[in-house]
C-alpha positions in Angstrom: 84.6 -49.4 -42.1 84.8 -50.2 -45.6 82.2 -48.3 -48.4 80.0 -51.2 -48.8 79.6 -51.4 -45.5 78.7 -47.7 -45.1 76.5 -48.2 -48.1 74.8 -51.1 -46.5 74.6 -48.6 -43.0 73.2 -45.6 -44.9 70.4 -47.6 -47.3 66.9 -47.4 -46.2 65.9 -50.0 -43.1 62.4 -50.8 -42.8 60.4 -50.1 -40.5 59.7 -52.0 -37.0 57.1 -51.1 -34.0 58.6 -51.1 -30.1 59.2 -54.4 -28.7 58.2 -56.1 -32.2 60.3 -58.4 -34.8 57.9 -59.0 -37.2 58.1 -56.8 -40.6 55.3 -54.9 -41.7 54.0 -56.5 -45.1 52.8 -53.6 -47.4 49.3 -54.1 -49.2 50.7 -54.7 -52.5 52.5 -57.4 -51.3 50.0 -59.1 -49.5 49.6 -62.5 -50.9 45.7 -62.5 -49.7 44.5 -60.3 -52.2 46.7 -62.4 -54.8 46.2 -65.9 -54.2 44.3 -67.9 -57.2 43.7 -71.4 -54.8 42.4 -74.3 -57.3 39.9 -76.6 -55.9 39.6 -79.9 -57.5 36.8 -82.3 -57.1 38.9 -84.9 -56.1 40.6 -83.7 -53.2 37.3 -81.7 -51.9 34.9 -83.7 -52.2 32.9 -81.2 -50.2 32.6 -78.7 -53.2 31.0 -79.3 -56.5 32.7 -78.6 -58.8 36.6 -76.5 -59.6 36.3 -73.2 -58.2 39.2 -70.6 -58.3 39.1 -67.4 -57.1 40.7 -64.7 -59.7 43.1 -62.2 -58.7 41.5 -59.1 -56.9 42.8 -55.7 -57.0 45.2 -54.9 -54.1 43.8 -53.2 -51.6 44.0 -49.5 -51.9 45.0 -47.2 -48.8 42.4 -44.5 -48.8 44.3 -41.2 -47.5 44.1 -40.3 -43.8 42.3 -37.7 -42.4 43.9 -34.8 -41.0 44.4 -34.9 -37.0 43.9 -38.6 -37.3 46.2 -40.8 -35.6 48.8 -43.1 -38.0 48.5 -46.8 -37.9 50.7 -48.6 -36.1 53.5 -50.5 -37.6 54.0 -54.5 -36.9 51.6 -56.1 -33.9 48.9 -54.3 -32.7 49.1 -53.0 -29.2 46.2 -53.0 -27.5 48.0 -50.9 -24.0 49.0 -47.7 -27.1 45.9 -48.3 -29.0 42.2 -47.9 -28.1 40.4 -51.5 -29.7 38.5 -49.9 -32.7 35.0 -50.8 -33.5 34.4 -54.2 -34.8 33.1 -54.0 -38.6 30.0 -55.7 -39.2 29.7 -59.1 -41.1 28.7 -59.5 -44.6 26.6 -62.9 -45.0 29.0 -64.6 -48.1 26.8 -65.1 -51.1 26.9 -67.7 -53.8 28.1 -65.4 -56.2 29.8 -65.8 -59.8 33.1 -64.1 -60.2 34.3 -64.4 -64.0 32.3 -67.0 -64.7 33.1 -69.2 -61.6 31.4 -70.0 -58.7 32.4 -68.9 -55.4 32.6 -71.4 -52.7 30.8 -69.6 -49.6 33.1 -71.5 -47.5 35.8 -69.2 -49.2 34.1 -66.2 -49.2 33.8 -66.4 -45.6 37.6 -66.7 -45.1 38.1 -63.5 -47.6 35.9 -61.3 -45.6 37.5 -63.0 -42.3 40.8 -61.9 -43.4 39.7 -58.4 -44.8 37.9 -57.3 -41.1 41.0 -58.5 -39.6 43.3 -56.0 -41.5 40.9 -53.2 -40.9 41.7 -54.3 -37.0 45.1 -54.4 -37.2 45.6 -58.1 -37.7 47.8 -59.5 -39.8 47.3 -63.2 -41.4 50.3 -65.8 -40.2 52.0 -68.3 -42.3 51.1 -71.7 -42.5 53.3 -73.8 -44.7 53.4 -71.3 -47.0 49.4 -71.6 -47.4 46.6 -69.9 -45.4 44.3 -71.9 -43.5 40.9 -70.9 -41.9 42.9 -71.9 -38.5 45.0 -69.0 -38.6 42.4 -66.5 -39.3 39.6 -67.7 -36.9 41.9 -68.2 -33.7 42.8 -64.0 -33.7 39.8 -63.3 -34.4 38.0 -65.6 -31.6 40.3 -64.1 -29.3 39.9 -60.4 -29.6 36.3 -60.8 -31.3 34.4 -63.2 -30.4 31.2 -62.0 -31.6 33.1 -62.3 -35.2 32.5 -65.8 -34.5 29.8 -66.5 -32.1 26.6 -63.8 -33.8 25.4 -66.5 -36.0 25.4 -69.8 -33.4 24.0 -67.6 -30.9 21.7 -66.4 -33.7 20.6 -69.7 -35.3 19.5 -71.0 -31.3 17.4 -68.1 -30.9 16.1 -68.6 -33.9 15.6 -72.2 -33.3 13.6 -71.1 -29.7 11.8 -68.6 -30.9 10.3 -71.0 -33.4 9.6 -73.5 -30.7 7.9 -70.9 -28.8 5.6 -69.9 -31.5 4.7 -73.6 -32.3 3.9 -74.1 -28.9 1.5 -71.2 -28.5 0.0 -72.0 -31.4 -1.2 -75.5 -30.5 -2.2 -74.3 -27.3 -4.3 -71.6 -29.2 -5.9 -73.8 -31.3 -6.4 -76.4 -28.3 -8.1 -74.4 -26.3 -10.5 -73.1 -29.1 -11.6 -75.8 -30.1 -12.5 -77.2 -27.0 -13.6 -75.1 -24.7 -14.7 -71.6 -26.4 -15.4 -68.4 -24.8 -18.5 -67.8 -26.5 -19.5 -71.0 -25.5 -19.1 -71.2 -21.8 -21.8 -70.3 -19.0 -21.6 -66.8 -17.5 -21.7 -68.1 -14.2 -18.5 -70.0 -14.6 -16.4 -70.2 -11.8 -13.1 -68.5 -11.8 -9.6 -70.4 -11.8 -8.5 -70.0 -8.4 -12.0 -71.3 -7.1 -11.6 -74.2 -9.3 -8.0 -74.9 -7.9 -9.7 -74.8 -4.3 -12.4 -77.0 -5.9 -10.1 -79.4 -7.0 -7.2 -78.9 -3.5 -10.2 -79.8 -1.4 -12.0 -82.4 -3.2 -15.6 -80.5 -3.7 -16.2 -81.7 -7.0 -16.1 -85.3 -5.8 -18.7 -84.6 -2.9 -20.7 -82.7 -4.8 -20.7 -85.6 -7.1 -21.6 -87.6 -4.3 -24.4 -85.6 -3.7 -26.9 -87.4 -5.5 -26.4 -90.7 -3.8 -27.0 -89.1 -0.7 -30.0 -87.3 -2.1 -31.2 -90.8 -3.7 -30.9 -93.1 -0.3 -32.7 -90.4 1.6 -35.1 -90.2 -0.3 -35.3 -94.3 -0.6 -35.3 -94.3 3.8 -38.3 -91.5 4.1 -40.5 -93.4 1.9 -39.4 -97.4 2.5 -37.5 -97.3 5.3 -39.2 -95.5 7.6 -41.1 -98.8 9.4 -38.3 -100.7 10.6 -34.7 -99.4 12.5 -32.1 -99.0 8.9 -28.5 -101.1 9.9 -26.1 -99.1 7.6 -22.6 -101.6 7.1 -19.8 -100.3 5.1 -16.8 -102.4 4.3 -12.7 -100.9 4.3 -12.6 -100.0 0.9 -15.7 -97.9 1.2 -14.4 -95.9 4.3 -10.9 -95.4 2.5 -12.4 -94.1 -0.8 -15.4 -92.7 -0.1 -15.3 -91.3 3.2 -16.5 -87.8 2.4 -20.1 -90.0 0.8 -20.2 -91.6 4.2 -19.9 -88.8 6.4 -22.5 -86.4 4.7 -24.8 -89.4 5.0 -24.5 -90.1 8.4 -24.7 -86.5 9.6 -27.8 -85.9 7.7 -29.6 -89.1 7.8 -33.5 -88.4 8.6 -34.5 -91.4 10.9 -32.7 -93.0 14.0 -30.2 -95.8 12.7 -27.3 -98.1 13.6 -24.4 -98.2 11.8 -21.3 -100.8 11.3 -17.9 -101.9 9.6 -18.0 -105.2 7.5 -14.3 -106.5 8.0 -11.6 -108.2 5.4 -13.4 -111.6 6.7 -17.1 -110.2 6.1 -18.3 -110.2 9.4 -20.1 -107.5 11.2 -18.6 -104.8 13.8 -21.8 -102.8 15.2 -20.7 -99.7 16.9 -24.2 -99.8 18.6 -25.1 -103.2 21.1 -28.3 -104.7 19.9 -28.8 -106.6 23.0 -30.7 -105.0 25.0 -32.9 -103.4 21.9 -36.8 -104.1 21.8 -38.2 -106.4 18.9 -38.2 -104.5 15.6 -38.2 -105.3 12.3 -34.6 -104.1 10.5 -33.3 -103.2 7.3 -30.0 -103.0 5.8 -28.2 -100.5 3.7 -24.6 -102.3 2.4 -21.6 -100.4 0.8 -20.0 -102.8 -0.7 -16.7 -103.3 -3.4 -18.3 -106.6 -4.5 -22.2 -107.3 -4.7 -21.5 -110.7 -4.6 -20.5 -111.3 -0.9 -24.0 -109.9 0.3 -24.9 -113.0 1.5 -21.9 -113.4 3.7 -22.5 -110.4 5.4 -26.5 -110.3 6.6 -27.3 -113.7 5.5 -30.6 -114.9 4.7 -33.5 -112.3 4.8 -37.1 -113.3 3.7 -38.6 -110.1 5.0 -36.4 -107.6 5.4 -36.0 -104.8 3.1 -31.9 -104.9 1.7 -30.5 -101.9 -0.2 -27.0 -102.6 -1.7 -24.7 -99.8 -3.5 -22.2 -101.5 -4.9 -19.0 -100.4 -7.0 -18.7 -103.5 -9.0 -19.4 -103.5 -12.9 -22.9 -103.9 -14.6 -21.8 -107.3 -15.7 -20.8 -108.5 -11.9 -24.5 -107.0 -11.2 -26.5 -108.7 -13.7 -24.1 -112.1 -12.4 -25.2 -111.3 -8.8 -28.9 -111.4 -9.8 -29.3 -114.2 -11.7 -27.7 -115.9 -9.3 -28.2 -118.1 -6.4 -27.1 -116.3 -3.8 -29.9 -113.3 -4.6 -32.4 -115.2 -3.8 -31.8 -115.3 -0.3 -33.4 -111.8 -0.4 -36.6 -111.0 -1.4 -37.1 -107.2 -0.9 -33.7 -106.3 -2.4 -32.5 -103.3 -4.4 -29.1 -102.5 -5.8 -27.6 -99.2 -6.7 -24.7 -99.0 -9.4 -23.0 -95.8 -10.9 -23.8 -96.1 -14.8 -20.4 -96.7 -16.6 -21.3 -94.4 -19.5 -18.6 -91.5 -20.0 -19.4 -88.3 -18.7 -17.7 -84.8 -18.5 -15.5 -83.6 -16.1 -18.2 -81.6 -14.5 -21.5 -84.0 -14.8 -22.0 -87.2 -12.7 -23.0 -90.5 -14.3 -26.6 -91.5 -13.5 -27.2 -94.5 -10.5 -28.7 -97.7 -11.8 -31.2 -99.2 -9.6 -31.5 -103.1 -10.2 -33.5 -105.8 -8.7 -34.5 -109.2 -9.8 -37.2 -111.3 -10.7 -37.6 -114.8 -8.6 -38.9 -117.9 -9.8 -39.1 -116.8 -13.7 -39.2 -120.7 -14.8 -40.0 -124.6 -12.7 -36.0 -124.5 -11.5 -36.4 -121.4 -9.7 -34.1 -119.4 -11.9 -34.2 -115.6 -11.6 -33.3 -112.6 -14.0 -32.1 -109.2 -13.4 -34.9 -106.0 -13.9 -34.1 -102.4 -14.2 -36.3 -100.2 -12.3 -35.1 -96.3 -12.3 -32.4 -94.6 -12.9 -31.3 -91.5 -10.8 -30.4 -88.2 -12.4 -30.0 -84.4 -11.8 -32.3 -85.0 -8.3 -35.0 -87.3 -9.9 -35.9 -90.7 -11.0 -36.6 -91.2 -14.5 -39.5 -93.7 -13.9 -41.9 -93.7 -10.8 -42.1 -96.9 -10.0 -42.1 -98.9 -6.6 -38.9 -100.0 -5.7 -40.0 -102.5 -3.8 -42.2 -104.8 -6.0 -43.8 -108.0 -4.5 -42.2 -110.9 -6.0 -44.3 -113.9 -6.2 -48.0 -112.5 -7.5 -47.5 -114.1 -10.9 -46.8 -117.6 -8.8 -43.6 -120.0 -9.1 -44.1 -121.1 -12.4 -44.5 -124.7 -11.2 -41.1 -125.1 -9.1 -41.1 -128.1 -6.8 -41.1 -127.4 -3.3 -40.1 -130.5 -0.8 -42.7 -130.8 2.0 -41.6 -132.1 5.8 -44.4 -133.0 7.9 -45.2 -135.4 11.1 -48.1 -137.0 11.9 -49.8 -134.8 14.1 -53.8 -134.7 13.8 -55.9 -133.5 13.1 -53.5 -131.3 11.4 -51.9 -133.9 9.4 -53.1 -137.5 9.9 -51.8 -141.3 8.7 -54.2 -142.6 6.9 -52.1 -146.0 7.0 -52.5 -146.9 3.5 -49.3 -146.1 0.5 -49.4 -144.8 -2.5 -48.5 -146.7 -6.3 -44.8 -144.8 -5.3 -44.8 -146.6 -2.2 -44.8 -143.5 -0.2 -47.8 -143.5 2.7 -51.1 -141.1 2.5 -51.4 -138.1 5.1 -54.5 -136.4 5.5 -55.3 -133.3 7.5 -56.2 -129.8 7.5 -52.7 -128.4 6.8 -52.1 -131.1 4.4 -55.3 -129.3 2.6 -54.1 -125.8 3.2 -51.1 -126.4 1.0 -52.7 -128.1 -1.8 -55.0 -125.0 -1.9 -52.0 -123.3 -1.9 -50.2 -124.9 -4.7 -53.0 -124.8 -7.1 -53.2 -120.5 -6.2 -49.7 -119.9 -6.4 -48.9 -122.6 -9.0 -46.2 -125.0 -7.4 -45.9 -128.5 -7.2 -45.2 -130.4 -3.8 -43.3 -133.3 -2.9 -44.4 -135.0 0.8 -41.5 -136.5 3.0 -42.0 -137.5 6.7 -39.6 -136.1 9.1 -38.4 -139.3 10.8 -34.6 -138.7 12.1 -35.7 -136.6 14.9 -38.6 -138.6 16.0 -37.3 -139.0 19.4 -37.8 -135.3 20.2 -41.3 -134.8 19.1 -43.1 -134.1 15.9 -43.2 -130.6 15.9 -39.2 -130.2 17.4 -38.4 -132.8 14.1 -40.0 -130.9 11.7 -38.5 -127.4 12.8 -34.9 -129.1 12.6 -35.6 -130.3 9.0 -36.0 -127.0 8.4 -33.2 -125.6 9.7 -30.9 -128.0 8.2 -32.6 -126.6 4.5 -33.7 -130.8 3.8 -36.9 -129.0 3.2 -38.9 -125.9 2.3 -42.0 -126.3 4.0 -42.9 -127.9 6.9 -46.4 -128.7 8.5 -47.5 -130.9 11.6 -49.1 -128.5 14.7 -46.5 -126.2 15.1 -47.4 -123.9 17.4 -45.8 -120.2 17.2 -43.4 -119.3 20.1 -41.2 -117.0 20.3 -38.3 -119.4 20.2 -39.3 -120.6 17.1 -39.5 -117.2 15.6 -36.0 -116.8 16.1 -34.6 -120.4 14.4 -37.0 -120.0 11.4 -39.9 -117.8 9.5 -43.9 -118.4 10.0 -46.7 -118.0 8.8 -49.6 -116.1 10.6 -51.3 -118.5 12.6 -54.6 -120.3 10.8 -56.1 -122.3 14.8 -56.4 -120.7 18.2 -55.9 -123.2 21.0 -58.1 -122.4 24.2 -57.6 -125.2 26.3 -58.0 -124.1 30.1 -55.4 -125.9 32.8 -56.7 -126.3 36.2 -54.6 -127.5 39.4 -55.4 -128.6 43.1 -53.9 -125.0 45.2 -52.1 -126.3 47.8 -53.1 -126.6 51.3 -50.3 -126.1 53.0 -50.0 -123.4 55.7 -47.7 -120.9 54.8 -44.3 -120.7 56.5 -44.8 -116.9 58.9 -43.7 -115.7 62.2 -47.3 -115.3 63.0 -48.0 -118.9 63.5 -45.0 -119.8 65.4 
């Protein structure tokens, strides 16, 4: 071995760690602490203007404590070494340094770097530059929470301020509309208003009032004649709680029914074999309009309707035609005004006025309304109609010459039309002069064949005419096909017959 080659075997090696290669780079040397990186404001557009960072001291090794353990050369080996504590972070600042200012970008990486060496990291070469990548992936790996505090910070910021914006408004909500100091001491608790609302109490007691109002209208109208109560499919779907509390608490005998898709009348009770009353009819109904389709025509009956169409489709129905088919006839409707949650709307009775001009036109009248158990106005519910007269309306008169209740006086008139006399005749000419209506005579001659009384009874029915006069005599059969008056003549005529002589057919004669 030559001397330069014992020279070169005896000089100084450095240092390397078991199972490493890698040199250990002394602090002096460390080009971190040296670097002086210029950045332009044309190539990072991200920072404002030139920054560069001056040259820091190196890094001075403080000396060790005695009985402490000596830092390990080259890579740190975790299996040797316990993992020492991870230094805390220092949020970079926007600082000056020799009159420059300091990206925080940069600052960031310096104190990235620094916390790494005080772990036993050491920074790898990149090009001969150091990049953020070969800091952070080290550092990610063996400390994540290097990394990860401030994301995991800024969402719990982020939460927590959702959180407190949401109380807030549900604070503020709450006190201003419905306050503490503002609500009843006999309030009911939550869970009973859950229950409340599970079982539907605050509808049917709601509801209530109707039921309270229509008993109230049977005892004191109804109470005469047998009540019909019909209820159509959309009332049994919806308000099927209204209808059974009615039924099971209604205070006089009654029949009740179903009014079909096609308006026609199931009875769950046969009416057959039931004695001659007088009836009435409660209807719950979607549309007050088909109330004529359902009960037809009634002069004399008494009709309540309660209805769940609009005030408009109301007023529509009475001023229509098709109310005055009934005379006695009251409809109940829910007021649309807005209400709380808690309160129930008042119930709007209607009924009309008839014959308010000559065409026979009628208008809509509000009675009552129904509220917290009572009417607001006392006032008959049932009105008569026709005391003020019929404001001169025309009313078509069939007759037949039948004396001496109406008699031919074979003579015409300047219209050409011929001359009846009589007592009826008479009677309604008093009658239009008391109840101020006009009259127009027509003979009932298309029926002749059949008799004067049958022809003047199918004129009737076929509605060619509204009154009809000639002898008719009240029978039961015509009770049925039309409505009459009370009778004004009593017939006494006596009938006597031959009795037969004829032996009667017996055993004792044979």
């Amino acid at each position: 071995m030559s001397g330069s080659n014992k020279q070169q075997a005896n000089s100084p090696r450095p240092q390397q760690n078991e199972g490493a290669d890698i040199p250990v780079i002394p602090p002096e040397e460390n080009p971190v602490a040296q670097m002086q990186i210029p950045v332009p404001v044309e190539q990072n557009p991200i920072i404002p203007e030139q920054m560069v960072i001056p040259q820091q001291n190196p890094v001075v090794q403080q000396p060790r404590p005695v009985g402490q353990q000596p830092r390990p050369l080259g890579r740190y080996n975790p299996a040797r070494f316990p993992r020492l504590p991870v230094p805390q972070r220092v949020r970079p600042r926007n600082r000056l340094r020799n009159g420059y200012r300091i990206h925080p970008h940069l600052i960031a990486l310096q104190n990235a770097v620094r916390m790494g060496e005080a772990s036993g990291f050491r920074p790898r070469r990149a090009r001969g530059n150091l990049t953020m990548r070969s800091y952070r992936a080290p550092l990610r790996a063996e400390h994540p929470g290097i990394i990860g505090d401030s994301r995991n910070l800024g969402k719990m910021l982020l939460y927590f301020s959702l959180y407190v914006i949401l109380q807030y408004a549900t604070v503020s909500a709450s006190e201003n509309i419905d306050k503490r100091a503002l609500q009843k001491s006999h309030e009911k608790s939550q869970q009973e208003k859950w229950a409340d609302a599970f079982l539907n109490r605050n509808q049917l007691e709601r509801q209530l009032d109707l039921v309270m109002l229509l008993k109230q209208i049977t005892v004191d109208y109804l109470s005469d004649c047998t009540p019909i109560i019909l209820f159509d499919t959309f009332t049994e779907k919806k308000d099927n709680l209204l209808l059974e509390k009615l039924l099971t608490s209604f205070p006089i005998a009654y029949m009740h029914g179903q009014i079909t898709d096609n308006y026609e009348v199931n009875l769950f009770t046969n009416i057959d074999g039931m004695q001659p009353t007088c009836l009435s009819y409660l209807l719950f109904m979607k549309d007050v309009m088909k109330s004529k389709e359902v009960i037809g025509e009634q002069n004399n009956a008494k009709v309540i309707v309660v209805a769940r169409s609009s005030q408009w489709r109301v007023f529509e129905f009475l001023s229509h035609e098709e109310s005055r088919y009934f005379v006695n006839l009251l409809v109940i409707v829910q007021s649309e005004r807005i209400m709380a949650a808690n309160e129930e709307a008042p119930y709007i009775l209607y009924t009309h006025k008839l014959y308010i001009d000559a065409l026979g036109s009628s208008k809509p009248i509000v009675l009552s309304s129904f509220q917290d158990g009572n009417l607001t106005r006392s006032v008959d519910l049932f009105p008569k109609k026709f005391s003020d007269g019929f404001s001169g309306h025309r009313f078509i008169v069939a007759m037949s010459n039948q004396p001496p209740f109406v008699i031919f006086k074979g003579g015409r008139s300047a219209d050409g039309e011929k001359i009846f006399e009589g007592i009826e005749v008479r009677l309604v000419n008093l009658l239009s002069k008391l109840y101020n209506f006009t009259t127009d005579y027509r003979e009932a001659t298309e029926d002749s064949d059949v008799g004067s009384s049958e022809a003047v009874t199918r004129t009737i029915m076929r509605k060619k005419a509204n009154i009809g006069i000639g002898g008719i005599y009240v029978t039961p059969d015509k009770l049925d096909r039309m409505g009459l008056t009370r009778w004004h003549t009593r017939d006494c005529a006596a009938f006597i017959s031959l009795a037969s002589t004829a032996l009667p057919r017996s055993s004792f004669y044979i």
